[in-house]
RODO-2510 file (C-alpha; in nm, 4 decimals, decimal comma):
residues 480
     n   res          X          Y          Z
     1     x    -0,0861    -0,4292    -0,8165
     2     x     0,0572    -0,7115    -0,6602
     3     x     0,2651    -0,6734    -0,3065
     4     x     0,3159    -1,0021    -0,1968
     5     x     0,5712    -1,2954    -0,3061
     6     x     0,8908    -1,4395    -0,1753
     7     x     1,0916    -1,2041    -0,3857
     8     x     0,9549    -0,8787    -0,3067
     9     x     1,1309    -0,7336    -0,0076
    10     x     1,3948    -0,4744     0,1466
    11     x     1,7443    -0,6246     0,2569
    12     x     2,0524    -0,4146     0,3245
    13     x     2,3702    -0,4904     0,0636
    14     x     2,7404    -0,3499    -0,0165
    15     x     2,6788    -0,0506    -0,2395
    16     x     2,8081    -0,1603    -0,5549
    17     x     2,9013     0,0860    -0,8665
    18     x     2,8501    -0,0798    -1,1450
    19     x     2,4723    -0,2055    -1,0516
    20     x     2,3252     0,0814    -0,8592
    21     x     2,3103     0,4197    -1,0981
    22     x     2,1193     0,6770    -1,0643
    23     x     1,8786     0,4878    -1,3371
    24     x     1,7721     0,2550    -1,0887
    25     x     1,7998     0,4447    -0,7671
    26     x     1,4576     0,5180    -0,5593
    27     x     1,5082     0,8630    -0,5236
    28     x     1,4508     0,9405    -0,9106
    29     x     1,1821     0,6514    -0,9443
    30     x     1,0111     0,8475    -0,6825
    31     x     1,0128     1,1459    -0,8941
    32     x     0,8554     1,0366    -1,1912
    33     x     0,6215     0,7641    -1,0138
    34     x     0,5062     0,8689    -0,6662
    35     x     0,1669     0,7903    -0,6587
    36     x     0,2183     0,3854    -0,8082
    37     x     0,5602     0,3580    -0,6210
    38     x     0,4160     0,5282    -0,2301
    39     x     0,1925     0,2433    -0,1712
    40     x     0,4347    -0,0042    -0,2363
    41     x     0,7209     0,0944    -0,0344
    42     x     0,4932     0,2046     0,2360
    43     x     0,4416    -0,2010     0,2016
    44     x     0,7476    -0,2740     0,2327
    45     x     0,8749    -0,1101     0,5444
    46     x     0,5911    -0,1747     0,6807
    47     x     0,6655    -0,5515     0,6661
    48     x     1,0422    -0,4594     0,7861
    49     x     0,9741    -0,1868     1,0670
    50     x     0,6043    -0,2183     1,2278
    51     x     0,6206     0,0960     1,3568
    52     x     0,3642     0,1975     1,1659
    53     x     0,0631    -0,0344     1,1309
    54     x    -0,1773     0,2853     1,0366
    55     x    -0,0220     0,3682     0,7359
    56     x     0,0517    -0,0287     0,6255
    57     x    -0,3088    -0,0886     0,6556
    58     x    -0,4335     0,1645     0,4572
    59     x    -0,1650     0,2951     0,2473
    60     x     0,0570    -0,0310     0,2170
    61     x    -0,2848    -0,2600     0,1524
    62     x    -0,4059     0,0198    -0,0908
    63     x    -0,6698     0,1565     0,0667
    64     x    -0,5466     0,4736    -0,0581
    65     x    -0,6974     0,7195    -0,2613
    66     x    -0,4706     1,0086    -0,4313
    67     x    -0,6591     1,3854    -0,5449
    68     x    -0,5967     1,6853    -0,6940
    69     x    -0,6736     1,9494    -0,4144
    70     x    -0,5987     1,9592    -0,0629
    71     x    -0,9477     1,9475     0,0516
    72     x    -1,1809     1,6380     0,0148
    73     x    -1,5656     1,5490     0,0829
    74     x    -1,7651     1,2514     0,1311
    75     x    -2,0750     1,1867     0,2385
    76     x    -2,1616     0,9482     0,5004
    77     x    -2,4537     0,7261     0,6193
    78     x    -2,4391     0,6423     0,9751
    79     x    -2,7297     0,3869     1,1649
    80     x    -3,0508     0,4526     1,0278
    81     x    -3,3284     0,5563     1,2263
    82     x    -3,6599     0,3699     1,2434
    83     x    -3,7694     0,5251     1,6051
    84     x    -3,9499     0,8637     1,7295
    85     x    -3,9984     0,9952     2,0986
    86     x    -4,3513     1,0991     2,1712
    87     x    -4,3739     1,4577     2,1864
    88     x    -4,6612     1,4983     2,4307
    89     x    -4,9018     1,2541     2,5617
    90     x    -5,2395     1,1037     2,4554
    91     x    -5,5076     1,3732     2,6226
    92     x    -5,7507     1,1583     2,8112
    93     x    -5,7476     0,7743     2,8718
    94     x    -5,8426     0,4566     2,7794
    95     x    -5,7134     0,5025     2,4150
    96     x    -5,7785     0,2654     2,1423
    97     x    -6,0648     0,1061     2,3737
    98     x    -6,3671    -0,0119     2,1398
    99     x    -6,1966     0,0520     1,8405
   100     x    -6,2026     0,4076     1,8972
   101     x    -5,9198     0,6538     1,7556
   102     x    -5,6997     0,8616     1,9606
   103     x    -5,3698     1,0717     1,8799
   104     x    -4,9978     1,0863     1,9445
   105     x    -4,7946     1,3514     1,8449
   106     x    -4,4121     1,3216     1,7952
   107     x    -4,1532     1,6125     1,7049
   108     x    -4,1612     1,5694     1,3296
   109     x    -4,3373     1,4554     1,0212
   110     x    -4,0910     1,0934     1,0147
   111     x    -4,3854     0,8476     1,0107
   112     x    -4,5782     0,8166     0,7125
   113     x    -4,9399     0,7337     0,6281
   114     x    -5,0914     0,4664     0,6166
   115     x    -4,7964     0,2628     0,8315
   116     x    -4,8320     0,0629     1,1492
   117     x    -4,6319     0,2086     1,4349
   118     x    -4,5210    -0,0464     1,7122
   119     x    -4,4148     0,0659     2,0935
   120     x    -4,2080    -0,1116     2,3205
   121     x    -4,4524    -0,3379     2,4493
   122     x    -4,5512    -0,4781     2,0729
   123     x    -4,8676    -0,3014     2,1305
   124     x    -4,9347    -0,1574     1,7484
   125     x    -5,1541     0,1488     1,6036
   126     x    -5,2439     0,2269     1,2082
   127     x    -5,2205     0,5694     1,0905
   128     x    -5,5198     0,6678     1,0227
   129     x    -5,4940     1,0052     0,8789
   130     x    -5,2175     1,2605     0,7468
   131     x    -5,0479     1,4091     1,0329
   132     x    -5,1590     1,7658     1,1099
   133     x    -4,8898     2,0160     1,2328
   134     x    -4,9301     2,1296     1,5845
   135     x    -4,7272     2,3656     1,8630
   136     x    -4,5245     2,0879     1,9419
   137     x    -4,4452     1,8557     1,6417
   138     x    -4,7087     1,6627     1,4254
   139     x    -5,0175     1,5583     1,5629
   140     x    -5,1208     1,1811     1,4357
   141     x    -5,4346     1,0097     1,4515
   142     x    -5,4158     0,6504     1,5135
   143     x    -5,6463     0,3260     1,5888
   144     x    -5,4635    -0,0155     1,7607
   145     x    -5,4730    -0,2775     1,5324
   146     x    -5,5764    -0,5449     1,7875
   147     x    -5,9575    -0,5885     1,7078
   148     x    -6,0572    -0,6712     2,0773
   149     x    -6,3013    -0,4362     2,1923
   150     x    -6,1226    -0,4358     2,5292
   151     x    -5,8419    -0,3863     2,4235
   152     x    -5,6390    -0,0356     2,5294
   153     x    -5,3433     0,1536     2,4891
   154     x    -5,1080     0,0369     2,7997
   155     x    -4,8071     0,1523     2,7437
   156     x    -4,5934     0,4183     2,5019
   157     x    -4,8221     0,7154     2,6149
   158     x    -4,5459     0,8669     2,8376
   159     x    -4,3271     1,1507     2,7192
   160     x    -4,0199     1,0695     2,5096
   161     x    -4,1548     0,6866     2,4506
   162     x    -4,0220     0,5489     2,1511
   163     x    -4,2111     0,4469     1,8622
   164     x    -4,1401     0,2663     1,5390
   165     x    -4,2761     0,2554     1,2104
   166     x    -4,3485    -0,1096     1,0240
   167     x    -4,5226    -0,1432     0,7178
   168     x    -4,8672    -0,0075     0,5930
   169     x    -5,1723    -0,1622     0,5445
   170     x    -5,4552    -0,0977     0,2766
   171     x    -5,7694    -0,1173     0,2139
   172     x    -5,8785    -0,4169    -0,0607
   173     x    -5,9507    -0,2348    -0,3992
   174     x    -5,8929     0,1240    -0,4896
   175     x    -5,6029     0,1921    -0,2336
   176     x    -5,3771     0,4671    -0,3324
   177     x    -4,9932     0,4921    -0,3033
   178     x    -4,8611     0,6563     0,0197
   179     x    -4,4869     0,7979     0,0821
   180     x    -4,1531     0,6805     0,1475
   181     x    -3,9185     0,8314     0,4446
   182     x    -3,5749     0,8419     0,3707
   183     x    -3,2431     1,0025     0,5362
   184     x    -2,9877     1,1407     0,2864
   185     x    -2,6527     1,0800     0,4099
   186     x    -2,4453     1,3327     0,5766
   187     x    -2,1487     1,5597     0,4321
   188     x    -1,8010     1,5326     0,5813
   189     x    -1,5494     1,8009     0,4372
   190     x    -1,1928     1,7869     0,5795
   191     x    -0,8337     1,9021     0,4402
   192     x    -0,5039     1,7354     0,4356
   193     x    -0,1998     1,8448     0,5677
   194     x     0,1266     1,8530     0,4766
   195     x     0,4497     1,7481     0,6840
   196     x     0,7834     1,6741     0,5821
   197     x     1,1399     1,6430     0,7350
   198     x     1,4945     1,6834     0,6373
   199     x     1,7790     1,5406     0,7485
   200     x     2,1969     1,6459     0,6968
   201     x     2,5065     1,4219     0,5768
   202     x     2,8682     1,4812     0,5691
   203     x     3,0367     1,4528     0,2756
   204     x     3,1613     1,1024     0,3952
   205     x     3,0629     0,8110     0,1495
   206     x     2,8621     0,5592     0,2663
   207     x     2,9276     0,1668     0,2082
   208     x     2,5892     0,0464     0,2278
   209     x     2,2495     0,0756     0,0967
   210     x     1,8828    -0,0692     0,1396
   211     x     1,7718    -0,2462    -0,2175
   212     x     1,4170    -0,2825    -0,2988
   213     x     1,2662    -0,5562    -0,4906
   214     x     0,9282    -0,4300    -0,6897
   215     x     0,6565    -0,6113    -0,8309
   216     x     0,6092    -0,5490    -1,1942
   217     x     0,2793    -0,4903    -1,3841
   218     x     0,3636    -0,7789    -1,6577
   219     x     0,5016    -0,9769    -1,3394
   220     x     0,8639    -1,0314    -1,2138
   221     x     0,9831    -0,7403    -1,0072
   222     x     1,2834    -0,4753    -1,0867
   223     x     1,5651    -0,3602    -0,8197
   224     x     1,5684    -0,0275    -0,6877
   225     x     1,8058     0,0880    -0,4169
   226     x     1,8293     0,4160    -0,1914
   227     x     2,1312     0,4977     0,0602
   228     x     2,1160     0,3063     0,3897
   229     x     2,0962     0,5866     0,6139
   230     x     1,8751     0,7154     0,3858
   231     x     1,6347     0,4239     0,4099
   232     x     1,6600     0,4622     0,8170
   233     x     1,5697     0,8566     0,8064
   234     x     1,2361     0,7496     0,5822
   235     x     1,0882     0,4739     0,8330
   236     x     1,1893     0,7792     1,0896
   237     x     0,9436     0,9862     0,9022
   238     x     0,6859     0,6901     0,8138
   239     x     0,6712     0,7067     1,1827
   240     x     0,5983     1,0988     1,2140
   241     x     0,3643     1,0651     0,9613
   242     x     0,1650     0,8231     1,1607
   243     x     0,2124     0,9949     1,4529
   244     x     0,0063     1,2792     1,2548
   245     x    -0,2525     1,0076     1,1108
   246     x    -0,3418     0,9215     1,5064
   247     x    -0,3154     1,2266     1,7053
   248     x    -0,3430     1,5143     1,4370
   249     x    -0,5700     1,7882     1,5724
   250     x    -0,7655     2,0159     1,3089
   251     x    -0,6562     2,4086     1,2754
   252     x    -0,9255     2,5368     1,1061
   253     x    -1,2664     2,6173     1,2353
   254     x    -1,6287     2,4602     1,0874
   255     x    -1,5787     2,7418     0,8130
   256     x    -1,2539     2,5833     0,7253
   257     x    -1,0689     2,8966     0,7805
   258     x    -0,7211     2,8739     0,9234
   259     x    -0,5473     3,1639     1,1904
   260     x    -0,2085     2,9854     1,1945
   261     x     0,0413     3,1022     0,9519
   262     x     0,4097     3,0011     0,9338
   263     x     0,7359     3,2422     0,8955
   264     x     0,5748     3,2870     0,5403
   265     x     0,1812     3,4272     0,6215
   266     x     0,1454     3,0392     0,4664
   267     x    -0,1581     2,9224     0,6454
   268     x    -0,0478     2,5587     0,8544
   269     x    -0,2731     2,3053     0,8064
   270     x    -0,3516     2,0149     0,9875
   271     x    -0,6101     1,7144     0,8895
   272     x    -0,8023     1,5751     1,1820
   273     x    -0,6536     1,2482     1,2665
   274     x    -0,8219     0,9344     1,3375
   275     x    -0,8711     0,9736     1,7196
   276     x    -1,0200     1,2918     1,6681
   277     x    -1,2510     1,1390     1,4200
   278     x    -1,3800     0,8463     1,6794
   279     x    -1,7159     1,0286     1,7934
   280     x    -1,7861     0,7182     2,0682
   281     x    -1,4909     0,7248     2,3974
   282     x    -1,4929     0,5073     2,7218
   283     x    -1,2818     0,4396     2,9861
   284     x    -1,2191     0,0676     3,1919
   285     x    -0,9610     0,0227     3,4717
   286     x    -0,9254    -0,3467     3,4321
   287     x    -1,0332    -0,5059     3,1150
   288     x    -1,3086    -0,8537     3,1254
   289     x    -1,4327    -1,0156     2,8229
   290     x    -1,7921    -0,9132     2,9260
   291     x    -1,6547    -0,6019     2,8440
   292     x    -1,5017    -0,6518     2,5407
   293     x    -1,8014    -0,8447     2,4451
   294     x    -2,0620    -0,5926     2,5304
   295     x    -1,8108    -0,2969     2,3211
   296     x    -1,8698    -0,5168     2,0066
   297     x    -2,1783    -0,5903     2,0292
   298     x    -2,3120    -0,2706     2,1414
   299     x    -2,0736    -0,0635     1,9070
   300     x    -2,1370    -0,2547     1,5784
   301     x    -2,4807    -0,3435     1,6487
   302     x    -2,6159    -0,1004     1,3774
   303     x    -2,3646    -0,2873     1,1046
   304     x    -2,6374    -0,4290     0,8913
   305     x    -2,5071    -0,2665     0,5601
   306     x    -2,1194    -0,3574     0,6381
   307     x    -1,9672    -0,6021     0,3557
   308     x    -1,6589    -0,8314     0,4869
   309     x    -1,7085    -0,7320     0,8940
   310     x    -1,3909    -0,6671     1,0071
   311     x    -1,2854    -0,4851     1,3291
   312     x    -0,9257    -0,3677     1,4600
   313     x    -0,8158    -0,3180     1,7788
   314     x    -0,5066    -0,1215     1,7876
   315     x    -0,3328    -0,1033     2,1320
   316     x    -0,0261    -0,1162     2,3002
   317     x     0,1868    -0,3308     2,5360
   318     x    -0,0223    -0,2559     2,8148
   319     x    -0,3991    -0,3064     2,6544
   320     x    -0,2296    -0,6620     2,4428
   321     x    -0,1500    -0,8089     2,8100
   322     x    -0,5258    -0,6738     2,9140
   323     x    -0,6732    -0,8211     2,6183
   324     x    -0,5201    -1,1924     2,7071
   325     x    -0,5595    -1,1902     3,0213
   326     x    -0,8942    -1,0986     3,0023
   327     x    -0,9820    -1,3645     2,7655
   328     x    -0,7844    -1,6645     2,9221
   329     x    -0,9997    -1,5025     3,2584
   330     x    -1,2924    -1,5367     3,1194
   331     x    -1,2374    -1,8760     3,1113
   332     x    -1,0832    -1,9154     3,4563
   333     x    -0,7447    -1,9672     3,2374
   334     x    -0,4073    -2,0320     3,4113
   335     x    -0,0957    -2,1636     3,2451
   336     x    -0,1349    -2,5289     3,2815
   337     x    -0,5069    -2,5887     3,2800
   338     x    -0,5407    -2,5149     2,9000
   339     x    -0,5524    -2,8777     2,7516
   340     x    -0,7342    -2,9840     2,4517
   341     x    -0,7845    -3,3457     2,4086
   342     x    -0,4962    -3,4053     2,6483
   343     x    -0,2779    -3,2033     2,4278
   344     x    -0,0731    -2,8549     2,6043
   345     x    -0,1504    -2,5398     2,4365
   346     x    -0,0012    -2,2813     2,6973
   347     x     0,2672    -2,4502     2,7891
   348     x     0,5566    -2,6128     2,5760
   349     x     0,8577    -2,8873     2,6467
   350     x     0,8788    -3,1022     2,9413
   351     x     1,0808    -3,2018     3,2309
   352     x     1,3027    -2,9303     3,3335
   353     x     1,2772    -2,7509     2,9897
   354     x     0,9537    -2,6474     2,9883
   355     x     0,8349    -2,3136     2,8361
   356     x     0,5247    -2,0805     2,8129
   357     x     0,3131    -1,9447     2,5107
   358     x     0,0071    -1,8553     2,3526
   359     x    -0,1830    -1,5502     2,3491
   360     x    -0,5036    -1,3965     2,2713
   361     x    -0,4342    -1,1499     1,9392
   362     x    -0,8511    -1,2078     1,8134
   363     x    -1,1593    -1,2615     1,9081
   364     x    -1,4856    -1,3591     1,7103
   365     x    -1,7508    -1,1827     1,8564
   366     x    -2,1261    -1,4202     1,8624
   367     x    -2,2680    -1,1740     1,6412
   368     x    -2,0087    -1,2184     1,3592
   369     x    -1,7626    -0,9746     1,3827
   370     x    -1,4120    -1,0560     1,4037
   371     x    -1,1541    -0,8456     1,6336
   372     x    -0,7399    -0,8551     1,5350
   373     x    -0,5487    -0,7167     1,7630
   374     x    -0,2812    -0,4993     1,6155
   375     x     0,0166    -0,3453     1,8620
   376     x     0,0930     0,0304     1,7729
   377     x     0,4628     0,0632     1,9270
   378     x     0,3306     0,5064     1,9247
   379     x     0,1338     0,3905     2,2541
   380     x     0,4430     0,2523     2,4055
   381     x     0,7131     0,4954     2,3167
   382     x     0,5357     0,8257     2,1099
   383     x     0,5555     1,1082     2,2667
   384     x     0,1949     1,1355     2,4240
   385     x     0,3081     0,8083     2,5874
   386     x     0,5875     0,9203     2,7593
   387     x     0,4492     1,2365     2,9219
   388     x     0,1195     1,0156     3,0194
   389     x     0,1377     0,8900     3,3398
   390     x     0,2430     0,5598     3,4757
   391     x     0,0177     0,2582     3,5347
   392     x    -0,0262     0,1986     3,9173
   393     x     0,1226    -0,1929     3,8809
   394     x     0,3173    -0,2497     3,5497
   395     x     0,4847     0,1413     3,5273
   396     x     0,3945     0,1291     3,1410
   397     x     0,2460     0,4716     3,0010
   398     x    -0,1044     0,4786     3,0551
   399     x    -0,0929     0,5555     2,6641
   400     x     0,0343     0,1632     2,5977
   401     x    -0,3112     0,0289     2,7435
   402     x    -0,5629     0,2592     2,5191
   403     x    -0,7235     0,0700     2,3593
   404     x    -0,8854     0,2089     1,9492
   405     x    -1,1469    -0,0239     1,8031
   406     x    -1,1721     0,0827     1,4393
   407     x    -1,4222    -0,0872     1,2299
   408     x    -1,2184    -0,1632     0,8651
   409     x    -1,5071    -0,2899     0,7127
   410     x    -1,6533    -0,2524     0,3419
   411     x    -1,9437    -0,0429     0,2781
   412     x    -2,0562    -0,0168    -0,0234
   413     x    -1,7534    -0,1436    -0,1829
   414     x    -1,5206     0,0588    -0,0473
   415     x    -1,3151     0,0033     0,2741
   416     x    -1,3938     0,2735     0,5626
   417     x    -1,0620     0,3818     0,6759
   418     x    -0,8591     0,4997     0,4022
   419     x    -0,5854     0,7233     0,3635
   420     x    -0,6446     1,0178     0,1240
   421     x    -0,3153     1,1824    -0,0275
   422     x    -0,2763     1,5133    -0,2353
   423     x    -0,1591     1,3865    -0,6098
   424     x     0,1702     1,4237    -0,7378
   425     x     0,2747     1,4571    -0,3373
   426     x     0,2323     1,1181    -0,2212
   427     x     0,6041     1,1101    -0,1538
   428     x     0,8079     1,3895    -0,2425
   429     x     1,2471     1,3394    -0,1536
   430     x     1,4649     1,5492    -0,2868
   431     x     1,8155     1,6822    -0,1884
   432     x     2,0158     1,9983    -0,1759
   433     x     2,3795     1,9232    -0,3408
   434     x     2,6771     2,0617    -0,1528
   435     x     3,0301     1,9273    -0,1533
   436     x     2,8627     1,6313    -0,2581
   437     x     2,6164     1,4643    -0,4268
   438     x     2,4035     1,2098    -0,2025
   439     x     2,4117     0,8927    -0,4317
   440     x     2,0734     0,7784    -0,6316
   441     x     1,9957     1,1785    -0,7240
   442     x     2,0946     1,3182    -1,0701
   443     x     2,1637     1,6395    -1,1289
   444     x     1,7659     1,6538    -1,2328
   445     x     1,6565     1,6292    -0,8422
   446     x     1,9453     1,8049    -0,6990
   447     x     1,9858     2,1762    -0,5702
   448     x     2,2877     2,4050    -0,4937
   449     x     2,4776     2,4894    -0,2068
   450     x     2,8352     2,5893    -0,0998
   451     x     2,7721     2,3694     0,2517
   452     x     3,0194     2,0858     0,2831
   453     x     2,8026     1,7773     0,2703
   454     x     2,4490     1,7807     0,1416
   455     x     2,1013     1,7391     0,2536
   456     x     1,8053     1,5621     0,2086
   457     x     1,4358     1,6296     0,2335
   458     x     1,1089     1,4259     0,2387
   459     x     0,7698     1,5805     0,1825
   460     x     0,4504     1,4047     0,1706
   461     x     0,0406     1,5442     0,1735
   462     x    -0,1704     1,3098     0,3213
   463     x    -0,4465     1,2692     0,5549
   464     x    -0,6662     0,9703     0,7019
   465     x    -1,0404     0,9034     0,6430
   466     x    -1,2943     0,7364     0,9044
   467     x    -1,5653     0,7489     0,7431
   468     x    -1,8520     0,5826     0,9401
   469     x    -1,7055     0,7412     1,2470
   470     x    -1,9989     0,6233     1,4553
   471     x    -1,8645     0,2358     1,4953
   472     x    -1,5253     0,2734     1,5996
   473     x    -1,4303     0,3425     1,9613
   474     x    -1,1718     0,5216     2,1545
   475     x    -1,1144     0,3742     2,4871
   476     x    -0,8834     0,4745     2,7429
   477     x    -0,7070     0,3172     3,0943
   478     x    -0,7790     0,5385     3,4206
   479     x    -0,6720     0,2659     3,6589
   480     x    -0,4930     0,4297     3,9451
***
């Protein structure tokens, strides 16, 4: 489904009679198509209005996935592990000298024989034996592979050491197959929640409204149009509904049991959102590109299976400026000493007119992963922003200088942050007819009442997915 081309876009017009009916109007599109029509307008705002980059990038890109409950499963494969703590150490000493054997026992049954375990000094050992079972983990009998007769075990033999397993070695002729070790991945069950929010109108007509231009499947693209003040109530609630995606907090327990109820005995559900997904949190007073270097490289490190590497940083005002200025530092940057080739790129005109740009909104770590920064105008001005406290020198929230990374890779395929969204209730608007009729709704989507105006109502089911929620990072400002 395409979303991009000159001619797809939202502009404000004249409402005009005799070319916007209720045939064409969103309202009733929305009815009969939310799930194909959702992504796209989420697209489209989201080009107009950026105050919600969340839902554009997921959603509006569609990295969106629609089902038919409200609770979904997936399983997920986090950095595998090739490394074991000793257990207990070797009884005795000078193990492995002459060629003798000598055991190590570790807290499980991981390594496999016949492999060749390494420690952190390269020194290696062969299984020589099945492991036997003992008090404290799995006893394994071992021989160093190094065929000096001096040679000794000098290192790895302390509690906790880590050891890793290679490959394995056989003999010539009449070998026989040995084992594989293998982790399955783990099992993530969440639930989506539902929000929604109304709004009230007089039973004043309204002289403009917000036309959409739609891509069609055979190509081209159709006109659909909703009321003006309509259009500005939905990017109100595009922004609620990424307020949820960031900051939602779970209400049911590891059972999945919920105690809230509403007015009804309904039970209230709430998805987790993507901060409470982020299992890996730091803190930095004043941002330096070693830092922002050592995040990447640390953090996605254990990336090996990720297809198009691709990380986000999502901040606000406050961690943008941090960001640039700790890049151009890095370099011992200032304003006029940026010159390529004799050529200004910080600074712009000349003479008296002179003016200053360029800044820092990526960064290409050395190990291949690339970092956009997107600004997230909920750190600036949300809520949790404005009852944050102030920074000590600019007075910003300290909310505008958190700083998410959130790796938007590929695994397997499939991008890792999605939005998941309960089908049939991708978007759900309807309105309750009073006086009057709000235009764009037939009598089809419209309910009674004696009130003298009318009302309308958005609805929507939808939650976010992290799925490897062991490379992204949460990091927040504590400079005071």
């Amino acid at each position: 489904m395409a979303k991009t081309g000159t001619n797809i876009s939202v502009q404000k017009a004249f409402y005009n009679d005799s070319q916007m009916t209720d045939m064409n109007s969103l309202a009733n599109a929305l009815l009969s198509k939310p799930t194909e029509l959702s992504p796209i307008i989420t697209h489209l705002a989201g080009k107009e209005d950026k105050r919600f980059p969340l839902s554009f990038l997921t959603e509006g890109v569609g990295n969106v996935k629609s089902i038919d409950r409200l609770e979904y499963e997936y399983r997920v494969k986090t950095h595998s592990l090739k490394t074991r703590p000793l257990a207990a150490a070797a009884a005795g000493s000078n193990h492995g000298l002459g060629g003798g054997t000598f055991k190590l026992v570790f807290p499980d049954k991981w390594f496999v024989f016949p492999y060749v375990l390494v420690n952190g000094a390269g020194e290696q050992v062969r299984i020589m034996a099945e492991p036997v079972q003992v008090a404290n983990g799995y006893e394994y009998l071992v021989r160093l592979v190094n065929p000096d007769v001096t040679a000794k075990l000098t290192a790895g033999n302390t509690v906790g050491s880590l050891w890793a397993q290679m490959y394995a070695p056989v003999g010539v002729d009449f070998s026989r197959g040995n084992a594989a070790n293998w982790e399955t991945p783990g099992r993530v069950r969440n639930k989506i929640g539902t929000i929604r929010k109304s709004y009230h109108m007089s039973g004043n007509a309204k002289d403009f409204v917000a036309e959409f231009s739609l891509p069609k499947k055979g190509g081209g693209s159709t006109k659909l149009w909703m009321d003006y003040e309509e259009y500005t109530h939905m990017l109100n609630f595009k922004e609620e509904c990424e307020m949820y995606y960031w900051y939602g907090q779970k209400t049911y327990d590891a059972k999945g049991s919920t105690q809230m109820k509403d007015e009804n005995g309904q039970p209230v559900v709430i998805g987790p959102g993507l901060l409470e997904q982020i299992v890996n949190r730091d803190t930095y007073s004043t941002l330096t590109e070693s830092k922002i270097k050592n995040i990447i490289g640390d953090l996605f490190y254990g990336m090996s299976d990720a297809n198009a590497k691709q990380v986000t940083l999502y901040t606000g005002t406050g961690g943008a400026r941090e960001f640039d200025e700790a890049l151009k530092g890095h370099f011992g940057a200032s304003a006029n000493s940026w010159k390529v080739g004799g050529e200004n790129r910080f600074i712009t005109g000349s003479g008296r007119s002179l003016g200053m740009s360029g800044y820092f909104t990526s960064y290409e770590h050395i190990d291949g992963h690339t970092v956009n920064v997107v600004k997230l105008p909920l750190f600036d001005h949300g809520p949790i922003a404005q009852a944050r406290a102030k920074h000590p020198v600019t007075g910003y929230s300290l909310e505008s200088y958190r700083m998410v990374f959130v790796d938007q890779s590929n695994y397997d395929g499939q991008s890792n942050l999605q939005m998941i969204s309960k089908k049939g209730r991708e978007m759900m608007r309807w309105c309750v007819a009073g006086s009057v009729v709000p235009r764009g709704f037939d009598s089809g989507s419209a309910r009674a009442s004696d009130v003298d105006g009318a009302s309308v109502h958005m609805l929507k089911t939808a939650g976010i997915i992290l799925k490897r929620f062991d490379t992204s990072l949460d990091i927040t400002c504590v400079a005071s």
